[in-house]
N, C-alpha and C positions, 0 to 999 in steps of 0.2 A: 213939792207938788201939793196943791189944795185935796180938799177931798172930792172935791168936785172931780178932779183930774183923776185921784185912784178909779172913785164910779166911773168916769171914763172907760178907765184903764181896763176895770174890773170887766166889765161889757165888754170890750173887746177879747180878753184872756178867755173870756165863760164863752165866747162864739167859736173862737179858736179851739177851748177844750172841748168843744161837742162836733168841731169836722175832726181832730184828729181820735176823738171817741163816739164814733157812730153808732145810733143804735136809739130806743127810745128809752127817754128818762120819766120817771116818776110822776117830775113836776114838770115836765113841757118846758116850753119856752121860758117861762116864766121862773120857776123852781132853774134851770141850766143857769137865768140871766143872775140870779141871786147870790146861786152858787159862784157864779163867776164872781162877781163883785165883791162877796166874804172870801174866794179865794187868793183877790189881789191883794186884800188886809193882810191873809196869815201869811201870804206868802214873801212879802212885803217887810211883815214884823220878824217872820222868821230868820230870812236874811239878813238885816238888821240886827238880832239880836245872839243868833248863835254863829252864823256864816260870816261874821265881821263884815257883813257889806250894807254900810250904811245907804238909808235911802237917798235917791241924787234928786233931785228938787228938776231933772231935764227929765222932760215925756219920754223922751226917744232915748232913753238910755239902755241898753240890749242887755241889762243884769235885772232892773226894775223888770223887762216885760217877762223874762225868762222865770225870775220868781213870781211873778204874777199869774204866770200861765200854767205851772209847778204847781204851785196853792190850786188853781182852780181843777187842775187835772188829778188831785190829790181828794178835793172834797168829793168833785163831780165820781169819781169810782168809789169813794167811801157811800154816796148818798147812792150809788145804784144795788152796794153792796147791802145795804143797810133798808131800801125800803123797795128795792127792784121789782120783789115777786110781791109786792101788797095789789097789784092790779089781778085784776082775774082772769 
């Protein structure tokens, strides 16, 4: 997969991680879509690098979006953990 496809990917995972984590974020839309996109990276590389599951080069593969979605539901609660209460 290009990286164009991970950004893809990533957009999708960071949409997915904010229906199945409701609630308001930090950064909006905007800070969710990022998160998302840095999600599909780690989650992408982590699998890859410790879960022995190489990255598959097919969009539609159900271990990519699942680490993808992982990562992004990993950062998206780290970033709410970490800057949640900064609004007033």
């Amino acid at each position: 997969m290009t990286v164009i496809g991970w950004i893809i990917l990533g957009l999708l995972a960071g949409a997915i991680a904010k229906f199945l984590l409701p609630g308001r974020d930090p950064g909006g839309f905007v800070g969710t879509t990022v998160i998302g996109i840095a999600g599909a990276f780690i989650g992408g590389w982590i699998s890859a690098r410790w879960l022995d599951h190489p990255i598959s080069k097919d969009f539609y593969d159900g271990a990519t979006w699942a680490s993808a979605i992982g990562g992004s539901l990993v950062l998206l609660i780290a970033y709410r953990i970490l800057f949640g209460n900064s609004r007033g």
